[in-house]
VEXDREN-2710 file (C-alpha; in Angstrom, 1 decimal):
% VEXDREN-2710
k/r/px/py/pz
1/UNK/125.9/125.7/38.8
2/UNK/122.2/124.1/38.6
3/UNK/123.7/121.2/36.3
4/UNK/126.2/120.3/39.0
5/UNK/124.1/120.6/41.8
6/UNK/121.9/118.1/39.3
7/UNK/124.5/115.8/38.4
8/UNK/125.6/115.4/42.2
9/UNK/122.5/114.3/43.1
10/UNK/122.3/111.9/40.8
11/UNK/125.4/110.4/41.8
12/UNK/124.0/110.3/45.4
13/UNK/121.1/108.7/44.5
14/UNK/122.7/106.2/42.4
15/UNK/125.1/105.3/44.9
16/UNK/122.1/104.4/47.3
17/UNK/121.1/102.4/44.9
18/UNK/123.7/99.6/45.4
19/UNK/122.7/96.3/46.6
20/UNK/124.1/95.0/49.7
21/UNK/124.3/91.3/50.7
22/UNK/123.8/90.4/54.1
23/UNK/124.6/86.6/55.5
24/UNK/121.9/86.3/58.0
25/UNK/122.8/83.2/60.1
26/UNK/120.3/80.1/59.7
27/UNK/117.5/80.3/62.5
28/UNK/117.8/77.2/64.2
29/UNK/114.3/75.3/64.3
30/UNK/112.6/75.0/68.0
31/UNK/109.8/73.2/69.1
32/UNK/107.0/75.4/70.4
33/UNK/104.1/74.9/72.5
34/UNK/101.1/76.3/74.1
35/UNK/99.3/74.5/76.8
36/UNK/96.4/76.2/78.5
37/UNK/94.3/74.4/81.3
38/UNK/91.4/75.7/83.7
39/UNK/88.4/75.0/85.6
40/UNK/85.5/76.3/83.9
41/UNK/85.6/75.9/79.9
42/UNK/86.8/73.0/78.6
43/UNK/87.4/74.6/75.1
44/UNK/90.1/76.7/76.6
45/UNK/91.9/73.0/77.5
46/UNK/93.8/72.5/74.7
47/UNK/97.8/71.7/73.7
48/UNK/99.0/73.3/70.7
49/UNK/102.1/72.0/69.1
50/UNK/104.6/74.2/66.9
51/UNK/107.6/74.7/65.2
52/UNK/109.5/78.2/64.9
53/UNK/109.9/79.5/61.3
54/UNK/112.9/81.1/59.5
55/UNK/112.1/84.5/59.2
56/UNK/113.6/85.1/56.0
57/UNK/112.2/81.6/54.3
58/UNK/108.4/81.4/55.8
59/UNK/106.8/78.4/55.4
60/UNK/103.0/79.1/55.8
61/UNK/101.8/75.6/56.6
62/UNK/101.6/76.6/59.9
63/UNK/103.9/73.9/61.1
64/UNK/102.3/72.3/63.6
65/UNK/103.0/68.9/64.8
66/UNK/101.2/66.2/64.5
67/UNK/101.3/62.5/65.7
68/UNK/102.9/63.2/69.3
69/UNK/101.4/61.4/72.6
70/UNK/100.2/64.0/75.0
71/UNK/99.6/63.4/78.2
72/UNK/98.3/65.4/81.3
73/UNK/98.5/64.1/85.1
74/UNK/96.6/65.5/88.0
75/UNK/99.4/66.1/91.1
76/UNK/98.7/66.5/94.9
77/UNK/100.7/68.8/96.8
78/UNK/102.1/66.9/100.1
79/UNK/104.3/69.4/102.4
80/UNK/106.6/71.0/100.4
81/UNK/106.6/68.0/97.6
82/UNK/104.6/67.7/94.8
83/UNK/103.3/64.4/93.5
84/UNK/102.2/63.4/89.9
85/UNK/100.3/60.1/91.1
86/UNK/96.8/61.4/90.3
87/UNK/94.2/60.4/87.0
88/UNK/96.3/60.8/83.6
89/UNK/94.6/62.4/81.3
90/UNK/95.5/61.7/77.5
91/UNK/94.8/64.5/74.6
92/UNK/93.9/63.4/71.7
93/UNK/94.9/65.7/67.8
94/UNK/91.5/67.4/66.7
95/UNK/90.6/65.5/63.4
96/UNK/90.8/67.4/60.5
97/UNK/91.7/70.7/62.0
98/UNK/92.1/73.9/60.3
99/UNK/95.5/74.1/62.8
100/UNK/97.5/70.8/62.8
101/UNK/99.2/70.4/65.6
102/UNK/96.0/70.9/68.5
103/UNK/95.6/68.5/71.0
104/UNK/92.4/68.2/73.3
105/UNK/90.6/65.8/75.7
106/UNK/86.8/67.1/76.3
107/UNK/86.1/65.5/79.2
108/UNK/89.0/66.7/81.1
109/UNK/87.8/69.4/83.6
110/UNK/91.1/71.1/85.8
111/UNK/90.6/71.7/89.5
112/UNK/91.5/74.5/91.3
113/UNK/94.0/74.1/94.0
114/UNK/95.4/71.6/91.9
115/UNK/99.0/71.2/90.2
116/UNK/99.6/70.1/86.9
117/UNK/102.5/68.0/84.8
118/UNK/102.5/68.4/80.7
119/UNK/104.3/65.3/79.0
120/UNK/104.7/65.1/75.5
121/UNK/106.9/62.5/73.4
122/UNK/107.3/63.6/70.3
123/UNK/107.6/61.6/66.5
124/UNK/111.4/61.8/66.4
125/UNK/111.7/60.8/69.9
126/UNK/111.9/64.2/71.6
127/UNK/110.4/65.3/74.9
128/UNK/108.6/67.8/76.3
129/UNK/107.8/68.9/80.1
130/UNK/105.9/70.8/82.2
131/UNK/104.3/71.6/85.1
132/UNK/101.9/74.2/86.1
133/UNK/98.9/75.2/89.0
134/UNK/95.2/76.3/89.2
135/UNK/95.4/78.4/92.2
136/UNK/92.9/80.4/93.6
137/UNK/90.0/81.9/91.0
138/UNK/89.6/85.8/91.9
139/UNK/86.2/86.9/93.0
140/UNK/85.3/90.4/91.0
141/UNK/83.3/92.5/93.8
142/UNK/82.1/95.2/91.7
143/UNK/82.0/95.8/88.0
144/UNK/80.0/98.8/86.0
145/UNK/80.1/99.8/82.5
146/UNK/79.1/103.6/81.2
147/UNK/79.1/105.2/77.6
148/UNK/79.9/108.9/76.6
149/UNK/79.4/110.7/73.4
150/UNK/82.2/111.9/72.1
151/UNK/82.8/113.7/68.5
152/UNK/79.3/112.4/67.1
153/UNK/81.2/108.7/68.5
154/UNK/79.3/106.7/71.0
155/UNK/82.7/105.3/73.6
156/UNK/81.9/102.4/76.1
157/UNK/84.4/102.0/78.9
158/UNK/84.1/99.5/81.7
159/UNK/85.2/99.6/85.9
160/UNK/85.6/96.5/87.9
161/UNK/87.4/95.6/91.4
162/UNK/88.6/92.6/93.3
163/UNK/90.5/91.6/96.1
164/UNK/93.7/90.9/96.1
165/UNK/94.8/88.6/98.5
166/UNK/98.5/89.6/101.1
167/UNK/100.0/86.7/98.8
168/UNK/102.4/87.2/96.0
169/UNK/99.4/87.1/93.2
170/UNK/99.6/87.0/89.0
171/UNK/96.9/87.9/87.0
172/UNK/96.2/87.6/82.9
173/UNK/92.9/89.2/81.9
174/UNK/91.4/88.5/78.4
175/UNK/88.8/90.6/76.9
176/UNK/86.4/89.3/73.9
177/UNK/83.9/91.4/72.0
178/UNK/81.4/89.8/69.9
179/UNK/78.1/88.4/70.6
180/UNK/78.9/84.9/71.8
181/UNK/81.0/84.6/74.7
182/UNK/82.7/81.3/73.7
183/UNK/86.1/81.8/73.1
184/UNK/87.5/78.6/71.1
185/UNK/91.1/79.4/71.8
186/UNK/92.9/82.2/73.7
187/UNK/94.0/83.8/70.2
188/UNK/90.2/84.4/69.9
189/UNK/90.5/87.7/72.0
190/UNK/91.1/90.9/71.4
191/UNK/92.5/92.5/74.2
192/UNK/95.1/91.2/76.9
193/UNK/96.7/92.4/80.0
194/UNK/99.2/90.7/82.3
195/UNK/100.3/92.2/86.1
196/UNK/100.5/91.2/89.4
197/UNK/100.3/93.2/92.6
198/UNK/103.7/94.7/93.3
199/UNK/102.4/98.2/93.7
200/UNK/98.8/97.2/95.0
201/UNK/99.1/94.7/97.4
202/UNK/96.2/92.7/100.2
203/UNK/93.4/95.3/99.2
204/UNK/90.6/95.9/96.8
205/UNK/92.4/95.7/92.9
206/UNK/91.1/98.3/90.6
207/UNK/90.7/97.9/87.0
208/UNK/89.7/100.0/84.2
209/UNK/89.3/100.4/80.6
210/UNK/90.6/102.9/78.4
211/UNK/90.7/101.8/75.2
212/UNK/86.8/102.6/74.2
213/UNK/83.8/100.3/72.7
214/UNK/81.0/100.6/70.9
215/UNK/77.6/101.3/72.1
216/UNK/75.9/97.7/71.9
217/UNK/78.6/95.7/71.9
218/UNK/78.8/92.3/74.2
219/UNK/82.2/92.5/76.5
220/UNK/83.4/89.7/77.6
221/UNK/85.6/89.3/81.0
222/UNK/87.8/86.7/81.6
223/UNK/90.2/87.3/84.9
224/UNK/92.4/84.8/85.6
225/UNK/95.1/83.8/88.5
226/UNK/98.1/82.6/86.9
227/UNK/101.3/81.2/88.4
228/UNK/104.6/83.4/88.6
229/UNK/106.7/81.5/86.3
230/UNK/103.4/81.9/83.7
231/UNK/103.3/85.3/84.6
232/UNK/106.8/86.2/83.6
233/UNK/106.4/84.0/80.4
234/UNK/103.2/86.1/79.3
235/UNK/104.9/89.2/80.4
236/UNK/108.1/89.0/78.4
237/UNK/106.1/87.1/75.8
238/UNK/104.2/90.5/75.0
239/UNK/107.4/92.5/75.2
240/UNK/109.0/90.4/72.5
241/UNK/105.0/91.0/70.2
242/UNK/105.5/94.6/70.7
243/UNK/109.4/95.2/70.2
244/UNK/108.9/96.0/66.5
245/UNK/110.1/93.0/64.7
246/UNK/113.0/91.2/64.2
247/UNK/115.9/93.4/63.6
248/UNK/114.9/95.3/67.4
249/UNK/117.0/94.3/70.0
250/UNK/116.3/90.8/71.3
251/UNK/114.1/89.9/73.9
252/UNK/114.6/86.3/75.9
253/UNK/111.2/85.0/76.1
254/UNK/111.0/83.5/79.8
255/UNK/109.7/79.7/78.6
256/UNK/108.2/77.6/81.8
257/UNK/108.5/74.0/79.8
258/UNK/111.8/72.2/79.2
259/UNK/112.1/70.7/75.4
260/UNK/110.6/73.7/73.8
261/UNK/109.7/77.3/74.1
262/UNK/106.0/78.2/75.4
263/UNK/104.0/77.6/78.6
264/UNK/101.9/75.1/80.2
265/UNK/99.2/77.7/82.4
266/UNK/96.8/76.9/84.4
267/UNK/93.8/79.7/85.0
268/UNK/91.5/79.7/87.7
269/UNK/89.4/82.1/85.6
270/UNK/86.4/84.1/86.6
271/UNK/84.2/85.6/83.6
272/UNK/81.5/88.6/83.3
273/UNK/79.7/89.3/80.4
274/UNK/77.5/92.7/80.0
275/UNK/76.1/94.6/76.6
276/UNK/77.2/98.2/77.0
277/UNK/74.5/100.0/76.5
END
């Protein structure tokens, strides 16, 4: 009886053996892009162009796009038009990047209160469009940090509040820790949260941290105001990161640009930095 039992299993475990082919349909290529603009930090002005990748053939050349003509042009708002008519502002590839495919004009400095429009013209003739706004920079009332030993662990956790205005408002808060506050690009922090003010509304906007630092280390606050067509690009952007690879169930990632998939935001950022100790 023992033998059977044996030889049965083998038999299972053989049969789960088989290979099975699956015809995966080609991924069909799509430009991507990134464009971030605000008022403070000119580093964090920057156009980053991309391709999307097979999943199942990677290329790891990173695929960005060089050669394209990038242009930026300040816009009034008049009524309820907006006009393009203001300074254009060209970016310019960074030589010899690490990344291909970054664009960047260092004297460009965005205004707040101010709307935006992306162009880009691409090698092969394609275009690229956007438009964004710098709004209103929030103004953080209060902020306090603490630390609490915790299982021979020191655990740094920061407060902070600020008004919230009775108008429909978006917010996208990065955090860095390290030493030097200079991010270089978004990517460079660690920690990002995306929400508006559905649920609290025209009164003072709590925030805290819950996911603990060390004792010593230099935090790093950057709260921005984002628009609502940003907001929901951000928002379902980190709902696609998070929903456990490809073969989950799809999410549509809510693209503000026509020509690609990405963003063109503008921040009106506000930034604290304080050593939690």
């Amino acid at each position: 009886m023992r033998a059977f039992i044996l030889f049965v299993s083998c038999l299972i475990f053989a049969s789960c053996e088989k290979e099975i082919a699956i015809e995966v349909d080609k991924v069909t290529e799509q430009y991507v892009v990134e464009a971030s603009i605000n008022q403070l930090f000119p580093n964090l002005n920057y156009v980053y162009i991309t391709k999307t990748i097979d999943y199942f053939k990677p290329e790891f050349s990173l695929n960005g796009l060089k050669d394209a003509q990038v242009n930026i042009t300040e816009g009034v708002i008049v009524g309820d038009d907006t006009l393009f008519n203001g300074t254009v502002h060209q970016f310019i590839p960074v030589t010899d990047s690490i990344l291909p495919g970054i664009y960047i004009n260092p004297f460009f400095q965005g205004k707040l209160n101010t709307p935006y429009l992306l162009n880009i013209e691409l090698k092969d003739g394609s275009k690229i469009s956007g438009s964004t706004f710098i709004g209103k920079a929030p103004v953080i009332d209060s902020l306090v940090y603490w630390y609490t030993l915790q299982d021979k662990d020191t655990n740094g956790y920061f407060w902070m509040e600020w008004k919230d205005g009775p108008e429909q408002n978006n917010y996208r808060m990065a955090v860095y820790d390290g030493f030097d506050s200079l991010l270089l690009g978004w990517g460079a922090a660690q920690r990002f949260y995306t929400f508006d003010d559905q649920l609290i509304n025209n009164t003072s906007r709590p925030f805290r941290s819950f996911r603990p630092y060390d004792y010593g280390d230099t935090i790093s606050i950057y709260l921005s105001s984002i628009g609502r067509k940003e907001f929901l690009f951000w928002q379902s952007f980190s709902t696609a990161v998070n929903n456990n690879g490809p073969f989950a169930s799809p999410v549509a990632v809510k693209s503000n640009i026509k020509g690609a998939i990405g963003s063109f935001t503008g921040y009106a950022i506000t930034q604290k930095k304080f050593i939690i100790k």
